[in-house]
C-alpha positions in Angstrom: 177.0 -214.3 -40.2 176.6 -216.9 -37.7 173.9 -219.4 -36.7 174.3 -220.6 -33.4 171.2 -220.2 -31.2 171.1 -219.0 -27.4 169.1 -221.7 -26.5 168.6 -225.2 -28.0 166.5 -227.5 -25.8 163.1 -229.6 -25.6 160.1 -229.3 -23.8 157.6 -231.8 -22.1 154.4 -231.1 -22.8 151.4 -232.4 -21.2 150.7 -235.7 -23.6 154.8 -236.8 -22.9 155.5 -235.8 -26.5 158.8 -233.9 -26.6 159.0 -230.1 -28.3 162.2 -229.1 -29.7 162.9 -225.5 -29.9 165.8 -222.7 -30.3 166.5 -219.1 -29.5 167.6 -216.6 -31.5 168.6 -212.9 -30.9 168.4 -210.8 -27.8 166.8 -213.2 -25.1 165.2 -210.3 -23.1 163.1 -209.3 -26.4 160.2 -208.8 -28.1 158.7 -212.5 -28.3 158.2 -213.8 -31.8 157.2 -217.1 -32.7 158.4 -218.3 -36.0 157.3 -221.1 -38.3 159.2 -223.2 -40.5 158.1 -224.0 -43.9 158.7 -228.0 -45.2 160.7 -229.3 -45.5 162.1 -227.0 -42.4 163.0 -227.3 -38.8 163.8 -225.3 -35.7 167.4 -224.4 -37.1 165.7 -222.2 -40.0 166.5 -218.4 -38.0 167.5 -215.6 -40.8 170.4 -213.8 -38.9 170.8 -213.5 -35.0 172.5 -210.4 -35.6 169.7 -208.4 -37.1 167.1 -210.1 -35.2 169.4 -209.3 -32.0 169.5 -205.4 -33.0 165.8 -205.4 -33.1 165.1 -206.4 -30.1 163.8 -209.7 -30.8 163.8 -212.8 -28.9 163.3 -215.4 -31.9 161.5 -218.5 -31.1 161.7 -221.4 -33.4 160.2 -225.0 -33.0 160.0 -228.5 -34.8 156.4 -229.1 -35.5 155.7 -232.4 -34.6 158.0 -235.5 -36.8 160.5 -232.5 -37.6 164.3 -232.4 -36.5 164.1 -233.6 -32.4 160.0 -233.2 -31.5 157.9 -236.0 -31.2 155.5 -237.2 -34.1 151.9 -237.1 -33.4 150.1 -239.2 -35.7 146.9 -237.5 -37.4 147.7 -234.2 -36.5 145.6 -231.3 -37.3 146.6 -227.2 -37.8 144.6 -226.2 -34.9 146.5 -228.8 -32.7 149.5 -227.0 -32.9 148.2 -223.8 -31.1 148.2 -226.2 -27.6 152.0 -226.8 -28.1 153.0 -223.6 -28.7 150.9 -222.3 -25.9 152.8 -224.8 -23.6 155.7 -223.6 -24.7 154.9 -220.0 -24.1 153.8 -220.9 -20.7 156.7 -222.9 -20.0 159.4 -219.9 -21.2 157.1 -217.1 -19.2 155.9 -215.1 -22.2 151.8 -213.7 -22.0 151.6 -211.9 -25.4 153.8 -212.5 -28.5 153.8 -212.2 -31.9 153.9 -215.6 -34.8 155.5 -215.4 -38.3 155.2 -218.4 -40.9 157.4 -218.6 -43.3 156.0 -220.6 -46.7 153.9 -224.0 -45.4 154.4 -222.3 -41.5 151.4 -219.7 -42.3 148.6 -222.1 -41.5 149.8 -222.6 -38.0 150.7 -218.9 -37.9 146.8 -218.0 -38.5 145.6 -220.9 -36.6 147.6 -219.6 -33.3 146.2 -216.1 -34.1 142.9 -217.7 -34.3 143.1 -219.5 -31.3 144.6 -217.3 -29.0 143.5 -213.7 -30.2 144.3 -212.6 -26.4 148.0 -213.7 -26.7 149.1 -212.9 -30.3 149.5 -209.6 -31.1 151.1 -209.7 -34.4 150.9 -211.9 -37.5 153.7 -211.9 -40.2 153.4 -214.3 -43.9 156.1 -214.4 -45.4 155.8 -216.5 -48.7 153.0 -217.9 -47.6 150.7 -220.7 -49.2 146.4 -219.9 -49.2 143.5 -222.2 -47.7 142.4 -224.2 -50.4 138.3 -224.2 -49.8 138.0 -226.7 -52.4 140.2 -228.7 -54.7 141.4 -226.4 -57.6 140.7 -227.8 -61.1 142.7 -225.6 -62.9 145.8 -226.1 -60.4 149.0 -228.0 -61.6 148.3 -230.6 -58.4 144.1 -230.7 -58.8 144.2 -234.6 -58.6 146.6 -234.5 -55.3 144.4 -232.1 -54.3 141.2 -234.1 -54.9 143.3 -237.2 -53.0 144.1 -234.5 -50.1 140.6 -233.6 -49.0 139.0 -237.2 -49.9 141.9 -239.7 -48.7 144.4 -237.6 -46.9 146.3 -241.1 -45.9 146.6 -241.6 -49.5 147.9 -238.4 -50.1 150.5 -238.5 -47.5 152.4 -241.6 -49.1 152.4 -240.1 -52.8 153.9 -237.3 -51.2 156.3 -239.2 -49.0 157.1 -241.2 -52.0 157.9 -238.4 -54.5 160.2 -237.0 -51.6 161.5 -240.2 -50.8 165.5 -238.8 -52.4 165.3 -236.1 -49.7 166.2 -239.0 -46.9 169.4 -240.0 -48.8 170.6 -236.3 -50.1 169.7 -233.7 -48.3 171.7 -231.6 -50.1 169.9 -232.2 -53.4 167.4 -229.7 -52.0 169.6 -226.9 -52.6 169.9 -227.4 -56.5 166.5 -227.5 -57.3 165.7 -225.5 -59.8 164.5 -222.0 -58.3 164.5 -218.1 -59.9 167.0 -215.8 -60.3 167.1 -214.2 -56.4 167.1 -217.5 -54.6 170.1 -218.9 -56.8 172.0 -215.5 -56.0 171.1 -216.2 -52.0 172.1 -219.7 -52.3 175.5 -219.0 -53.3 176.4 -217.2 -49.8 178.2 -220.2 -47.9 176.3 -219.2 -44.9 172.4 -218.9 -46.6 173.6 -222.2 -48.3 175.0 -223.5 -44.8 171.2 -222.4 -43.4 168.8 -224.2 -45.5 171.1 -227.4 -45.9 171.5 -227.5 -42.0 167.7 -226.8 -41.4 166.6 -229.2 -44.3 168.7 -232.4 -42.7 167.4 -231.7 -39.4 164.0 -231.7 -40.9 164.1 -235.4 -42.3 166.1 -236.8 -39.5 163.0 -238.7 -38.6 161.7 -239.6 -41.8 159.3 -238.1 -44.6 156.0 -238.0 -42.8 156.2 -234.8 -41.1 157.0 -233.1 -44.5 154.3 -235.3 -46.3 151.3 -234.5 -43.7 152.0 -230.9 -43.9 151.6 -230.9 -47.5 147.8 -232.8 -46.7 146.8 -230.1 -44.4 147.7 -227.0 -46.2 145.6 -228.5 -48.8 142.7 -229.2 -46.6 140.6 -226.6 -44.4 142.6 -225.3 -42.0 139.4 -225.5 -39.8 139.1 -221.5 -38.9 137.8 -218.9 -41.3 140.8 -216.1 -42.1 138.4 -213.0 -41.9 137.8 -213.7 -38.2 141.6 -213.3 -37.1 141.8 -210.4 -35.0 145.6 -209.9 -35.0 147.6 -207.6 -36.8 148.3 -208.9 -40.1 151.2 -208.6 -42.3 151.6 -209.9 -45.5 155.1 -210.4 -47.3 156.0 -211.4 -50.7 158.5 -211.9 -53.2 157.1 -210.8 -56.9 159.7 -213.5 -58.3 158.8 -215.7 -56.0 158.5 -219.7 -57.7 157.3 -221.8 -55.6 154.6 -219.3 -54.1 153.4 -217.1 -56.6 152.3 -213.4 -56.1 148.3 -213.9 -57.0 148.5 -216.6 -54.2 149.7 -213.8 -51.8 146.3 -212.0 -53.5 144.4 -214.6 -52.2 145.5 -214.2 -48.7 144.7 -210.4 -48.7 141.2 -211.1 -50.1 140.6 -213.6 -47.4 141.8 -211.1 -45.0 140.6 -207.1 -46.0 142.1 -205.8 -43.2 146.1 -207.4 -43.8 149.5 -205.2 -45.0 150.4 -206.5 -48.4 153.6 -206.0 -49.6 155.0 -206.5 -52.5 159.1 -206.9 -53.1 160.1 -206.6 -56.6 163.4 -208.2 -57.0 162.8 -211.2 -53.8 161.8 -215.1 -54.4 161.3 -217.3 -51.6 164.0 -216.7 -50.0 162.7 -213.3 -49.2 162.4 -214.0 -45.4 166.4 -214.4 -45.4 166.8 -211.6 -48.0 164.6 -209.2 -46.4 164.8 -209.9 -42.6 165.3 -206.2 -41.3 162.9 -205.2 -43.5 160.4 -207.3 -42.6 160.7 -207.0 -38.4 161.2 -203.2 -39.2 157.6 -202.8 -40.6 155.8 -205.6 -38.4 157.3 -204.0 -35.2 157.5 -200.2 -36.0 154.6 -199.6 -37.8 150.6 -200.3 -37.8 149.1 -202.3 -40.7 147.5 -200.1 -43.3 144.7 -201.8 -45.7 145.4 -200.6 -49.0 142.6 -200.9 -52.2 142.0 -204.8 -53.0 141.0 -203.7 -56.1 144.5 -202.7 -56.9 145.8 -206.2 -55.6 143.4 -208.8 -56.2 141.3 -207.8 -59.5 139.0 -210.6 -60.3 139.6 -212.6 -57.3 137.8 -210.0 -54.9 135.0 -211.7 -57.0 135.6 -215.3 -55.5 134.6 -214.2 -52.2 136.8 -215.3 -49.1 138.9 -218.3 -50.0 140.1 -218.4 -46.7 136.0 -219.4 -45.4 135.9 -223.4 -44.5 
């Protein structure tokens, strides 16, 4: 299984920031945009080879303060739809499709949100949900509190408790996770994948990874229910890190999204599950099935995903 992209190059975009980005797969293909989680960077691609027999040209970029692109202090979600709309531009591609992967869903949705006449298709894999309010009952309620109320604040405790991720990398990888990921992580070449991708992340520093984990506790500034894209929804049922009533809360925000649900996958299920996944987001049409049967008493919260 190798890892080498097509393309690995950097973009100017309008403000003089730089853009990194690779390619992946068949470079005449089916555009799709695909978002790292955190800490991630452009060099997280599950395998050319399947994404190649698709038919899909994989495009993935450093959000700003990852691996090569430029930081941009105070960033918001909704800014990132201008960069990846110069970069479409600038690579000749009208209509594509986005996939975010874990913390890469926000900017997923927001491009969907922004650009409903350009992206066609919308894949969450493991992804987190908005966060209309600070949680009480969450693990993380006072970082949450700090997140909406001092985000500057927030960013530091979060770059602090990160801090070991600038001096071993590596340490990343023996976290403790469930059963599925361990398995995955003992493949020299998954293993070779996220401990490439999570160096290149922190080659800067800890702020990228630390502001990201601000805004996906903040509105994301859109309401969910007003994306007009196809929507997929993908999840792990073993999944640790984002658990499978957090997928529930994305459908609710979202009645007309594809749910589904894999048994014996963690968070690793975008590299487990990869020709499954562009299988069903490019073969087939989204079908709704009853929230009832997936969310229970959360259809009773109303849409989470609202501002």
């Amino acid at each position: 299984m190798g890892y080498e992209p097509v393309v690995d190059a950097e973009l100017t975009l309008s403000d003089g920031r730089n853009l990194a980005y690779c390619i992946w797969g068949d470079p005449n293909g089916r555009p799709l945009f695909l978002f790292h989680g955190s800490p991630g960077s452009r060099l997280f691609a599950p395998d050319p080879a399947t994404t190649e027999h698709a038919g899909i040209r994989l495009i993935t970029i450093d959000r700003p303060g990852y691996g090569r692109s430029h930081r941009r202090p105070g960033r918001q979600i909704l800014d990132w739809p201008s960069d990846v709309a110069q970069l479409a531009h600038a690579l000749r591609i009208q209509e594509f499709d986005v996939l975010g992967h874990s913390s890469g869903g926000p900017y997923a949705l927001g491009c969907a949100s922004t650009m409903p006449d350009r992206v066609k298709r919308v894949a969450l894999v493991s992804c987190v949900p908005p966060r209309p309010e600070p949680d009480p009952f969450s693990d993380e309620a006072a970082l949450d509190r700090v997140a909406w109320h001092d985000p500057e604040s927030a960013a530091e405790t979060i770059g602090r408790s990160a801090a070991w991720l600038l001096e071993a990398p590596e340490r990343f990888l023996d976290l403790p996770r469930s059963e599925p990921d361990r398995q995955l992580l003992t493949d020299p070449a998954i293993r070779s994948l996220y401990l490439n991708t999570v160096r290149e992340a922190v080659r800067q520093g800890i702020d990228a990874y630390a502001w990201d984990g601000v805004l996906e506790r903040r509105s994301w500034g859109f309401a969910l229910v007003e994306v007009e894209a196809d929507i997929w929804i993908f999840q792990g049922e073993q999944d640790a890190v984002v658990p499978r009533h957090q997928a529930q809360m994305l459908a609710a925000a979202m009645p007309t999204s594809d749910v589904r649900f894999f048994p014996h996958a963690g968070h690793g299920l975008i590299v487990a599950e990869w020709a499954e996944i562009l299988s069903l987001m490019m073969t087939a049409r989204p079908t709704v099935p009853d929230r009832r049967l997936l969310a229970g008493p959360l259809m009773a919260m109303g849409p989470p995903g609202a501002p």
